[in-house]
DRENDO-1510 file (C-alpha; in Angstrom, 1 decimal, always signed):
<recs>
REC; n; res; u; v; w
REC; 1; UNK; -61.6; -87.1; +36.4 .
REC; 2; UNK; -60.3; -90.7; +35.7 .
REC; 3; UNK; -59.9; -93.1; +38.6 .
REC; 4; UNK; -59.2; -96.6; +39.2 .
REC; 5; UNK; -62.2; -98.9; +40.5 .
REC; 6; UNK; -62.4; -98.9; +44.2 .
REC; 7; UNK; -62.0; -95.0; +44.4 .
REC; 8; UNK; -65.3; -93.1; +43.4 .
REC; 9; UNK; -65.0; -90.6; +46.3 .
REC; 10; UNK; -62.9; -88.5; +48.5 .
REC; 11; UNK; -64.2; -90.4; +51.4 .
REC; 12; UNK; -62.8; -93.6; +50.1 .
REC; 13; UNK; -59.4; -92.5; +49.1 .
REC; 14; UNK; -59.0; -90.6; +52.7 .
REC; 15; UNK; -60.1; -93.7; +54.7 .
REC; 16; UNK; -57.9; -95.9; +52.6 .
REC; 17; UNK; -54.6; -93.0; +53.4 .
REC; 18; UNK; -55.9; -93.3; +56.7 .
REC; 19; UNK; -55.7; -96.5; +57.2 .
REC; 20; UNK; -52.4; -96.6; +56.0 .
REC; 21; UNK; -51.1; -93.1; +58.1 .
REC; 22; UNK; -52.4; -95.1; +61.6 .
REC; 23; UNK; -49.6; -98.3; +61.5 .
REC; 24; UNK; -47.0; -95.8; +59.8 .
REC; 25; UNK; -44.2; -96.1; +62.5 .
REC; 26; UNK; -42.6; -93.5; +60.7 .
REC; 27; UNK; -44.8; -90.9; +61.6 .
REC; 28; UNK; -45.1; -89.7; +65.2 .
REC; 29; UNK; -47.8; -91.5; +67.7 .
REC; 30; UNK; -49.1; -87.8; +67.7 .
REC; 31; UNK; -49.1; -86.8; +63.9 .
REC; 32; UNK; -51.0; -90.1; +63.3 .
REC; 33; UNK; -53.8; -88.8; +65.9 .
REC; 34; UNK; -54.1; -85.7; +65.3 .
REC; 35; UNK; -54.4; -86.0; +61.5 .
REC; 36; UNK; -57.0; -88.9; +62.0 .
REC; 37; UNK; -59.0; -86.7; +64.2 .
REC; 38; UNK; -59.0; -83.7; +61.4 .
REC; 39; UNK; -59.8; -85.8; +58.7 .
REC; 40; UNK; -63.0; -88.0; +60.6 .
REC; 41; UNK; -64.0; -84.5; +62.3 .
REC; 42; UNK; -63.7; -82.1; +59.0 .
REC; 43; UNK; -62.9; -84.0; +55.7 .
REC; 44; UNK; -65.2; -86.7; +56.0 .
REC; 45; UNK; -68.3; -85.3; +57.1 .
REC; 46; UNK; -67.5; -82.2; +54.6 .
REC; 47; UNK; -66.4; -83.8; +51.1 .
REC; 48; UNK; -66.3; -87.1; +52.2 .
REC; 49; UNK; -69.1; -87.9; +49.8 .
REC; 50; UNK; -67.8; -85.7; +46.7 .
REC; 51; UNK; -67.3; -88.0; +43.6 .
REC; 52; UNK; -63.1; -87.2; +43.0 .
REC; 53; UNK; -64.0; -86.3; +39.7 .
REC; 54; UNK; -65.4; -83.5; +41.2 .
REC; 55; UNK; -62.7; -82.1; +42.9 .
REC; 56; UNK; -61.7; -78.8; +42.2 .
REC; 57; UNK; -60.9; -75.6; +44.2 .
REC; 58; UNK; -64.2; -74.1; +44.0 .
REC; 59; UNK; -65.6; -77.4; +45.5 .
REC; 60; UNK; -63.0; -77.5; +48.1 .
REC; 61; UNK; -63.6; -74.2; +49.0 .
REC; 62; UNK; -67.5; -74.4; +49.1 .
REC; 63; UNK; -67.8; -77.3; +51.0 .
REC; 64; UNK; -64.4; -77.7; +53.2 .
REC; 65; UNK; -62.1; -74.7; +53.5 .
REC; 66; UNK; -65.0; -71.7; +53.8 .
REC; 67; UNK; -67.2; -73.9; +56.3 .
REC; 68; UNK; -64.0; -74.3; +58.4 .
REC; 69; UNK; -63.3; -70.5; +58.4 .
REC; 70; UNK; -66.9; -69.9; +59.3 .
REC; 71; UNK; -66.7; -72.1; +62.5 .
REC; 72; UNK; -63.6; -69.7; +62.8 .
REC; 73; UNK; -60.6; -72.6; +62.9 .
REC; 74; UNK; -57.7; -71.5; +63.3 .
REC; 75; UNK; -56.0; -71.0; +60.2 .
REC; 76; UNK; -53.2; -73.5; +60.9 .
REC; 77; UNK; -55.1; -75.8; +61.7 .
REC; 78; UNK; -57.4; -75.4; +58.1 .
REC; 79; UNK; -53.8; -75.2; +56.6 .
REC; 80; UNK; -53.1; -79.4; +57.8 .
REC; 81; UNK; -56.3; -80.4; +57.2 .
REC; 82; UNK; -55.6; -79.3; +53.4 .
REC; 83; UNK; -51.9; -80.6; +53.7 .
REC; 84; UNK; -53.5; -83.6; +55.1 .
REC; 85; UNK; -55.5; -83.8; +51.9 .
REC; 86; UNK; -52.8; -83.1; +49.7 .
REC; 87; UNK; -51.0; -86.5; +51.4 .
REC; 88; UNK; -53.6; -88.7; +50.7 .
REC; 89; UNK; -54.4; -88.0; +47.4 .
REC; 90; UNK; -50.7; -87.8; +46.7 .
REC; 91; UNK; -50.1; -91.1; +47.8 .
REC; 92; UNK; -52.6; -92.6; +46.1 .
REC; 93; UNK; -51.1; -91.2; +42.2 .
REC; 94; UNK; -47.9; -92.8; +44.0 .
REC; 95; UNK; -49.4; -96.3; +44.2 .
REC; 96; UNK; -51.1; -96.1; +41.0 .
REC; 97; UNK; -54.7; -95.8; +42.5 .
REC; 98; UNK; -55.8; -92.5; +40.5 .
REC; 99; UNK; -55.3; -91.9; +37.0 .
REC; 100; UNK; -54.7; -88.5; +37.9 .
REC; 101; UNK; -54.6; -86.6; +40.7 .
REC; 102; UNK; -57.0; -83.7; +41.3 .
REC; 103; UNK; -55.1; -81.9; +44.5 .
REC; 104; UNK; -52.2; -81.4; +42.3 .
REC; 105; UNK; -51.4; -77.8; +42.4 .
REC; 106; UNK; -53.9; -77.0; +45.1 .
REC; 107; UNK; -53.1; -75.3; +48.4 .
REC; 108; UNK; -53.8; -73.9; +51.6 .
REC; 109; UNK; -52.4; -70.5; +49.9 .
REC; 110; UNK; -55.0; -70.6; +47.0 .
REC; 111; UNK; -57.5; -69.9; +49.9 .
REC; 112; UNK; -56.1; -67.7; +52.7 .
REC; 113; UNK; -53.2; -65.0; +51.5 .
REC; 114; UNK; -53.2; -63.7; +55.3 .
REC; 115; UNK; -49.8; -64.5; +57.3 .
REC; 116; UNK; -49.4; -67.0; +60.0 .
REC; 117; UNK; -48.6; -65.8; +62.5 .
REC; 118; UNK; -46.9; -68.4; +65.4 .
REC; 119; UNK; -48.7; -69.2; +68.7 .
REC; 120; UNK; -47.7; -66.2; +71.3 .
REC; 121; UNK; -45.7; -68.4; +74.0 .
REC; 122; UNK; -47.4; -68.6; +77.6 .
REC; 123; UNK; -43.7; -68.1; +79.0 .
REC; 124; UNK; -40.8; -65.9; +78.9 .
REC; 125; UNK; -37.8; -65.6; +80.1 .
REC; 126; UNK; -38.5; -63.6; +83.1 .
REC; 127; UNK; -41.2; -66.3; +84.1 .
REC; 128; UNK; -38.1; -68.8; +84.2 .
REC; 129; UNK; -37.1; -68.5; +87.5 .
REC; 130; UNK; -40.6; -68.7; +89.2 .
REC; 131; UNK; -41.3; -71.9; +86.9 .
REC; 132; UNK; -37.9; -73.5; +88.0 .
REC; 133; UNK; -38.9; -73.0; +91.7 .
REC; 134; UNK; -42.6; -74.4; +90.7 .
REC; 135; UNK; -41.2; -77.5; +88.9 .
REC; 136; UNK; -38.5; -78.3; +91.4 .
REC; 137; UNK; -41.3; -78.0; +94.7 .
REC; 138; UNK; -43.7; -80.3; +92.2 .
REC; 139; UNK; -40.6; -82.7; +91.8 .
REC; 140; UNK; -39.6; -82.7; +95.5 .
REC; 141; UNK; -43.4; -83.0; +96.5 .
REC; 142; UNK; -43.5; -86.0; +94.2 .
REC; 143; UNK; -40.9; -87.1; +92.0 .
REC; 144; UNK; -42.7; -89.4; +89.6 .
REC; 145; UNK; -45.5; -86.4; +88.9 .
REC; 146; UNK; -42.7; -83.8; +88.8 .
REC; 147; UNK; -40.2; -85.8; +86.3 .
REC; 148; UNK; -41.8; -85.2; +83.0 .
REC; 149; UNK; -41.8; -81.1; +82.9 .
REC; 150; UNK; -38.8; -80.6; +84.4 .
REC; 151; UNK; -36.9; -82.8; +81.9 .
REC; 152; UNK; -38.4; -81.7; +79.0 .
REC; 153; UNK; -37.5; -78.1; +80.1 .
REC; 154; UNK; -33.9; -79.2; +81.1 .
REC; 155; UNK; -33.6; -80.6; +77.0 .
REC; 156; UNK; -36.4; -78.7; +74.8 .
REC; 157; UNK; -37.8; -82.4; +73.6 .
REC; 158; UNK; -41.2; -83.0; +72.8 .
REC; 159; UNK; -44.0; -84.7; +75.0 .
REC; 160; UNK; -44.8; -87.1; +73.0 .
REC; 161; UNK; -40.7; -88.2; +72.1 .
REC; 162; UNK; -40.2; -87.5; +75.7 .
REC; 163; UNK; -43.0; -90.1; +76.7 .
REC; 164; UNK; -41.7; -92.7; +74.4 .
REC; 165; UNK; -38.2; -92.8; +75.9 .
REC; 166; UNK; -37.4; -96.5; +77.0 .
REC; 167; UNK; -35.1; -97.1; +79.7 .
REC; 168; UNK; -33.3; -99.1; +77.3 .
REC; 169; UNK; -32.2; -95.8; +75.3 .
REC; 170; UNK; -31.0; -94.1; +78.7 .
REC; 171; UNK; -27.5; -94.5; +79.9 .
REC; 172; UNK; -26.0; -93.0; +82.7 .
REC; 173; UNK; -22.5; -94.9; +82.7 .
REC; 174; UNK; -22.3; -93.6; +79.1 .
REC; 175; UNK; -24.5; -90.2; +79.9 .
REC; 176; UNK; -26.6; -90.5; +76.9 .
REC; 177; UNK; -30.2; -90.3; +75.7 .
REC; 178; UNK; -31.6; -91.7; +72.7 .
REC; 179; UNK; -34.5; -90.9; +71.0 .
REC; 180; UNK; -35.2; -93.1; +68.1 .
REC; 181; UNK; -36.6; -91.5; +64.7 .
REC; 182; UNK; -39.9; -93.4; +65.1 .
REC; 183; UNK; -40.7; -91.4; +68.0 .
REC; 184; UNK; -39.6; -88.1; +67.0 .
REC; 185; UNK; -41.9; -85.6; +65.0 .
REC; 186; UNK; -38.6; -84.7; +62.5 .
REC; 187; UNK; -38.3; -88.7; +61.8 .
REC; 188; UNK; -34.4; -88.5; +62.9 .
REC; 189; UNK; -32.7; -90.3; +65.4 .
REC; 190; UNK; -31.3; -88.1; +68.0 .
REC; 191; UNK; -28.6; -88.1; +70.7 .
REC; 192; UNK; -29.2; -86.1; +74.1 .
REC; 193; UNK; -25.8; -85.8; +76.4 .
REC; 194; UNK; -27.1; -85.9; +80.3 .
REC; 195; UNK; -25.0; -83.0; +82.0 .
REC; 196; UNK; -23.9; -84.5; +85.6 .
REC; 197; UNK; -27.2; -82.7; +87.1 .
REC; 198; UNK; -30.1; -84.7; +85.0 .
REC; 199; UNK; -27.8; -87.9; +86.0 .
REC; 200; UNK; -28.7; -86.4; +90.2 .
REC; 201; UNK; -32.3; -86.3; +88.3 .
REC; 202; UNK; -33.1; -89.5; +87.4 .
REC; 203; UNK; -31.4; -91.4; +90.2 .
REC; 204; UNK; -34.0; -89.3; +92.4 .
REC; 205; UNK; -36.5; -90.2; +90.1 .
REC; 206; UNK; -35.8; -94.0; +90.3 .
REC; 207; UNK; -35.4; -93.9; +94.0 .
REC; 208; UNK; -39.2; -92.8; +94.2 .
REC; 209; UNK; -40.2; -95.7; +91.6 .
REC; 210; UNK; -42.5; -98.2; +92.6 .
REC; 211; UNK; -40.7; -101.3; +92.2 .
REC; 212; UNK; -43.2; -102.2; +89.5 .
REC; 213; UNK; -42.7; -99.2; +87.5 .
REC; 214; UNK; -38.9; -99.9; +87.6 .
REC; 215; UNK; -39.2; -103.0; +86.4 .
REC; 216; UNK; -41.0; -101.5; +83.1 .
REC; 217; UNK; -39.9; -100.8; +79.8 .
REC; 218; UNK; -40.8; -97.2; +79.4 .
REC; 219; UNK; -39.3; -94.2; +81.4 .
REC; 220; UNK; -43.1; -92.6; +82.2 .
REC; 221; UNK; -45.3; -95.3; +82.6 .
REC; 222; UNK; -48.2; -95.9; +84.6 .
REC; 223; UNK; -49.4; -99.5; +86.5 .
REC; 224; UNK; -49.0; -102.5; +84.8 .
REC; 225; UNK; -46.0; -101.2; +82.8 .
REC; 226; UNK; -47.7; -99.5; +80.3 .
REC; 227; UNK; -46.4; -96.3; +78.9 .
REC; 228; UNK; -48.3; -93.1; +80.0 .
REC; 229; UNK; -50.8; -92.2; +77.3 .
REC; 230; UNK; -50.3; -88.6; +75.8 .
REC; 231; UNK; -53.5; -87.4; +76.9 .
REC; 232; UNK; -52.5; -88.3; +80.9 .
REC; 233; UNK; -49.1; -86.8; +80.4 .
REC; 234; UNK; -51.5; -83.4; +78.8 .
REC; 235; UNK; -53.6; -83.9; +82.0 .
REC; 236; UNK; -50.7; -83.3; +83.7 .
REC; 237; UNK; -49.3; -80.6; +82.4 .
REC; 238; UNK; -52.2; -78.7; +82.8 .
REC; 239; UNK; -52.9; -79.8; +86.2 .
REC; 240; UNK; -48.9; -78.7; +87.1 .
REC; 241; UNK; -49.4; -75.4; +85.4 .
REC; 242; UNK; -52.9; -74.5; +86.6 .
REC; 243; UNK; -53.6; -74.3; +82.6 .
REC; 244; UNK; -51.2; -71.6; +82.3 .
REC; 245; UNK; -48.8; -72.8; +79.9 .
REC; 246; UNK; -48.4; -75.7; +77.9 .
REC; 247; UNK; -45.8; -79.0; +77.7 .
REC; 248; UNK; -45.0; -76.9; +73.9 .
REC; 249; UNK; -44.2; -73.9; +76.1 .
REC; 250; UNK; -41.4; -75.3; +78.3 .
REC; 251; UNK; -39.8; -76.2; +74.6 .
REC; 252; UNK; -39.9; -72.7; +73.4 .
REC; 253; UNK; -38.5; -71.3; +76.7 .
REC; 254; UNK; -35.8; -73.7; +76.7 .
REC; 255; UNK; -34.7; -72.7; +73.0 .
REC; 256; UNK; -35.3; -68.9; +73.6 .
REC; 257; UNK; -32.9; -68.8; +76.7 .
REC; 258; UNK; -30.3; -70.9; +74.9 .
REC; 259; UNK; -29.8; -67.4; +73.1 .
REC; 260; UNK; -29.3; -65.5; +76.5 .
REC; 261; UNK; -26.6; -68.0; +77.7 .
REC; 262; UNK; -24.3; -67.2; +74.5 .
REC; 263; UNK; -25.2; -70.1; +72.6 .
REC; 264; UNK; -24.5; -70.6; +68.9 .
REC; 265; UNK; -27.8; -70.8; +66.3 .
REC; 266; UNK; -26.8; -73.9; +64.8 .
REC; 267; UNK; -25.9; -75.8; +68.3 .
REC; 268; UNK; -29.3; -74.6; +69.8 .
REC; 269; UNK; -31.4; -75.7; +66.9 .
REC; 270; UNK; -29.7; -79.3; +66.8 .
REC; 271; UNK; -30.5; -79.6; +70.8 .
REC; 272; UNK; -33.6; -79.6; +69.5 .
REC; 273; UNK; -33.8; -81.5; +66.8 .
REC; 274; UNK; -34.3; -78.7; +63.9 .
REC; 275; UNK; -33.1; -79.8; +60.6 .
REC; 276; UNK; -30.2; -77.1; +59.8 .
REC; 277; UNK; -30.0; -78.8; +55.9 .
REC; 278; UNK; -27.1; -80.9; +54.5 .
REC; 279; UNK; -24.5; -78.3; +54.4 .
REC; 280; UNK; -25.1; -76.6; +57.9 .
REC; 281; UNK; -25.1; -80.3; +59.6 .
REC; 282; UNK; -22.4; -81.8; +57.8 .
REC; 283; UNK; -20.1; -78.8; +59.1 .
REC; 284; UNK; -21.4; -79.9; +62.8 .
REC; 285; UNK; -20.7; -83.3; +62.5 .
REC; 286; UNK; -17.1; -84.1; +64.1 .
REC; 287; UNK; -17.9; -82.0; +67.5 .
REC; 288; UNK; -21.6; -82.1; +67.6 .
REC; 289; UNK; -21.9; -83.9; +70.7 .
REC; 290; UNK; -19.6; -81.7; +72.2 .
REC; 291; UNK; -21.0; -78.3; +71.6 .
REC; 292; UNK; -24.5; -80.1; +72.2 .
REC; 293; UNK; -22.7; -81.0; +76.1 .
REC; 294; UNK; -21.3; -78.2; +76.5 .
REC; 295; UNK; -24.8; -75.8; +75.5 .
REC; 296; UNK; -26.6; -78.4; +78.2 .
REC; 297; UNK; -24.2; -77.8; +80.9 .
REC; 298; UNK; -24.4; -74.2; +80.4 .
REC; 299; UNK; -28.4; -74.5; +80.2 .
REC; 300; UNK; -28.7; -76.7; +83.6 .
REC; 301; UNK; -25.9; -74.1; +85.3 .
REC; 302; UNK; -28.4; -71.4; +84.5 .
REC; 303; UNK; -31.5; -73.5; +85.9 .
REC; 304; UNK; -29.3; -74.0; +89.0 .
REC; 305; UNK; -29.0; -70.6; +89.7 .
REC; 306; UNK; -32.8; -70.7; +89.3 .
REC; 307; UNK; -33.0; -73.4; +91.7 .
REC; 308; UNK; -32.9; -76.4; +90.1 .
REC; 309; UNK; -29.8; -78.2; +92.1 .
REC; 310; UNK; -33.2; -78.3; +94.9 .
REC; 311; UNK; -34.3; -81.2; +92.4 .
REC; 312; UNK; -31.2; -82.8; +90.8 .
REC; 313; UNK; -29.7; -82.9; +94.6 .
REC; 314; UNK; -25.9; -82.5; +92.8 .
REC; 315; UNK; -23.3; -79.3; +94.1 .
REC; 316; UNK; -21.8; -78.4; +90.7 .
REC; 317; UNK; -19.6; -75.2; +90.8 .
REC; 318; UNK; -20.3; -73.9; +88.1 .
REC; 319; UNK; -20.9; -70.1; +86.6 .
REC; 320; UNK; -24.2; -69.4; +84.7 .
REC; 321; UNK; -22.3; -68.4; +82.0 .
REC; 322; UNK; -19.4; -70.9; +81.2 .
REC; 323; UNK; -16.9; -70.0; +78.5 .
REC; 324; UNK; -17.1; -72.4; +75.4 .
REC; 325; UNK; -13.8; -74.4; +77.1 .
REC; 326; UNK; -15.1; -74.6; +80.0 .
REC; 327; UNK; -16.4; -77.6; +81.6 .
REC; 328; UNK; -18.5; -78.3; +85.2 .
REC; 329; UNK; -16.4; -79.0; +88.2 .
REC; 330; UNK; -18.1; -81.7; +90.6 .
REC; 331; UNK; -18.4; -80.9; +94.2 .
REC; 332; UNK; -17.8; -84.1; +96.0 .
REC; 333; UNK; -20.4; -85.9; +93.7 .
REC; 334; UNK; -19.6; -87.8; +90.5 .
REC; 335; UNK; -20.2; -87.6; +87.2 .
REC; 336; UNK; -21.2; -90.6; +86.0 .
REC; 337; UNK; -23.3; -93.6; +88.3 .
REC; 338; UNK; -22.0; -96.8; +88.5 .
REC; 339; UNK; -25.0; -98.5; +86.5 .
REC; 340; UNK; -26.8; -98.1; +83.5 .
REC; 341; UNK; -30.6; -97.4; +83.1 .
REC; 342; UNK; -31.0; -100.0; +81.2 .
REC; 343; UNK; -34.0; -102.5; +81.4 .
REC; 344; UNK; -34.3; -103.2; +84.6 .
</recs>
């Protein structure tokens, strides 16, 4: 297989991706890890030596995919170390560093025909309203170690874009939350309404704020300003949920019970962040916001009944089950503070 000089192995044209993939701040903090970690655990040591003219899929699967089924990995994650594989040999025929390219046409399907099947969910639905009541005495116990789970199960965001949330991109005059495109996994921007109880949430969750953590730049972040490193936030998790369920978990419950509480497909899978495809989004476009409000007020009326208003400290009278015109009447609290979280 022709090459260009610099690239003799599989090895070399991985490390060079690599080095590449780790100051890409298009890619997620946590793609950029993970996929680092599979290729210096598996690829490397496996066919990191393999001369690239060598590369073929009986190689491949001799010395990379069949070793990895032995040691009986998952099949997903075989499946991204091979897409990981694909990238970096891709981008190197982009930037005219191979002649040719030998993953072309190879896949994770050439090896394993067998159906993946999606990782069975820790919680359901009927677990929601013990988890509510968990969360919310976790919250009241201590706000700052209760803040992160809770929110991400009033929204469906991820840890990791839920972690990189700036008090800068949080406004409670205008009730929005912003999550840039760098720090989401779907590289698009995207625009959270705060229903009136999250609002009650975070103006708890300041309150408890060391001054010093206040003062930072990041929502979740630890002494010295820093923001709190993914594999705390994990820590965590797992110490809140006695390793029953995961911060992935409180996502999928969120999106399943959106169908319970009447709301539409498209709506639910733009709350979070689910590409719906040109067509399907362009349609959503003049009243997105508002079916994305009125979904979250609907969601958070349903955690109330769960308990949730224990946390969020707000009296909204509100039915679980709000018709689509129908809007959250404040009880003697309002809607929107009289400052923004901005910076400071």
């Amino acid at each position: 297989m022709a090459k260009k000089p610099g690239f003799r192995t599989v090895g070399d044209v991985v490390e060079w991706w690599l080095s590449r993939l780790e100051v890409d701040r298009n890619r997620s903090v946590k793609y950029r890890g993970s996929m680092a970690s599979l290729m210096r655990k598996h690829v490397l040591p496996r066919v990191g030596k393999v001369l690239i003219a060598k590369v073929d899929r009986v190689v491949l699967d001799d010395k990379l995919v069949w070793p990895m089924h032995q040691d009986e990995m998952a099949p997903r994650t075989i499946q991204k170390v091979m897409q990981g594989l694909r990238q970096a040999f891709a981008m190197a025929e982009e930037m005219n560093r191979l002649v040719s390219n030998p993953m072309a046409g190879i896949t994770f399907r050439n090896f394993y025909k067998g159906k993946l099947k999606p990782k069975p969910a820790a919680l359901s639905r009927i677990d929601l309203r013990a988890l509510v009541r968990h969360l919310v005495a976790v919250f009241n116990d201590d706000p700052v170690r209760g803040m992160l789970p809770l929110l991400m199960l009033a929204h469906g965001t991820r840890i990791g874009e839920t972690l990189s949330t700036r008090w800068a991109s949080v406004s409670l005059d205008e009730r929005i939350w912003f999550i840039s495109a760098a720090d989401q996994k779907s590289s698009r921007e995207h625009l959270l309404p705060l229903t009136v109880q999250v609002v009650g949430l975070f103006n708890r969750y300041r309150q408890a704020l060391p001054d010093v953590r206040l003062r930072a730049v990041w929502v979740f972040s630890v002494r010295g300003g820093a923001r709190l490193a993914d594999t705390s936030a994990h820590a965590l998790i797992r110490d809140i949920s006695g390793r029953a369920w995961s911060s992935h978990d409180l996502r999928k419950l969120m999106r399943d019970s959106l169908a319970d509480i009447g709301i539409d497909y498209m709506v639910a899978e733009r709350l979070i962040n689910h590409s719906l495809g040109v067509t399907a989004e362009t349609y959503l476009t003049k009243d997105d916001m508002a079916r994305r409000r009125d979904a979250l007020e609907r969601w958070h009326a349903r955690l109330d009944e769960c308990g949730f208003a224990d946390a969020h400290g707000v009296e909204v009278a509100v039915p679980a089950l709000l018709q689509n015109n129908a809007g959250p009447e404040l009880a003697g609290i309002a809607a929107v503070s009289s400052a923004s979280m901005g910076g400071g």
